[in-house]
C-alpha positions in Angstrom: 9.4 -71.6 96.6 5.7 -70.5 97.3 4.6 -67.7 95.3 1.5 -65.6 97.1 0.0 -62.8 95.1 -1.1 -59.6 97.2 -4.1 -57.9 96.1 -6.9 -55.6 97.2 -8.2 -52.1 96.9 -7.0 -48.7 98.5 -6.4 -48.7 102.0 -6.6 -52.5 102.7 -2.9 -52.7 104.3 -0.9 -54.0 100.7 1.8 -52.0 101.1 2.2 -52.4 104.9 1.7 -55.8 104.2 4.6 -56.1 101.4 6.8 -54.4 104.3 6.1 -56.7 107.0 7.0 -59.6 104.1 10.2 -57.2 103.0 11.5 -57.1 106.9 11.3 -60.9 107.2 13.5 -60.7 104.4 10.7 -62.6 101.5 11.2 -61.4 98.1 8.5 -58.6 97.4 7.3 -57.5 93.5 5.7 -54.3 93.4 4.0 -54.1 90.6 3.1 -50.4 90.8 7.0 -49.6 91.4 7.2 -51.7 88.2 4.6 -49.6 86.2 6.0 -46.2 87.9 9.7 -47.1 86.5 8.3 -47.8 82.7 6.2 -44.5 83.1 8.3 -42.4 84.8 11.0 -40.0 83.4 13.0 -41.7 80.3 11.0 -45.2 81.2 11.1 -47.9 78.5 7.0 -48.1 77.9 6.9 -44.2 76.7 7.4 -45.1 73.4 5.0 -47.3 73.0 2.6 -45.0 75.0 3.7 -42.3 72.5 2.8 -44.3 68.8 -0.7 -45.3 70.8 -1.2 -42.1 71.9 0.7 -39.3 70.4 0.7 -36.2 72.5 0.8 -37.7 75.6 4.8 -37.8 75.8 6.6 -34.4 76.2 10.2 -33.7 77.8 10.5 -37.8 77.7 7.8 -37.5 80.8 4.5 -39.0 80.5 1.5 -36.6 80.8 -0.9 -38.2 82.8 -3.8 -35.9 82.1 -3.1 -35.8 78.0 -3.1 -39.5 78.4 -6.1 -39.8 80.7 -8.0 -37.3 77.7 -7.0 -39.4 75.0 -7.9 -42.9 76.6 -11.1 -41.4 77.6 -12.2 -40.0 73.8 -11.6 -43.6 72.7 -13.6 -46.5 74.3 -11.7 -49.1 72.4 -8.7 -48.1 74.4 -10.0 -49.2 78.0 -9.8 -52.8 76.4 
């Protein structure tokens, strides 16, 4: 089995792309879905989120813009 990876910025046709490979029945991985399922609502990577960044989990959702404040007041969290 071939494995291609599928990458490029917004707007260059990914996800239209990953369709086109979905209706000709390929196996597709989307890694956002992935990363939108442990971030979403009860996901399994809040947690972890939560002891790196307290205050950025509330209600068992993820709050993007605490989490966005507290990764931006500490450069040696982009690495």
């Amino acid at each position: 089995m071939k494995i291609i990876g599928l990458t490029g910025g917004i707007g260059m046709g990914k996800s239209t792309a990953a369709a086109i490979f979905h209706r000709a029945r390929m196996p597709v991985f989307d890694a956002d879905l992935a990363v939108h399922r442990l971030q979403g609502p009860r996901g399994r990577a809040l947690p972890y989120i939560e002891a790196l960044f307290p205050g950025t989990v509330r209600d068992k959702t993820l709050d993007r813009g605490a989490l966005r404040s507290a990764v931006l007041g500490q450069p040696d969290a982009l690495r």
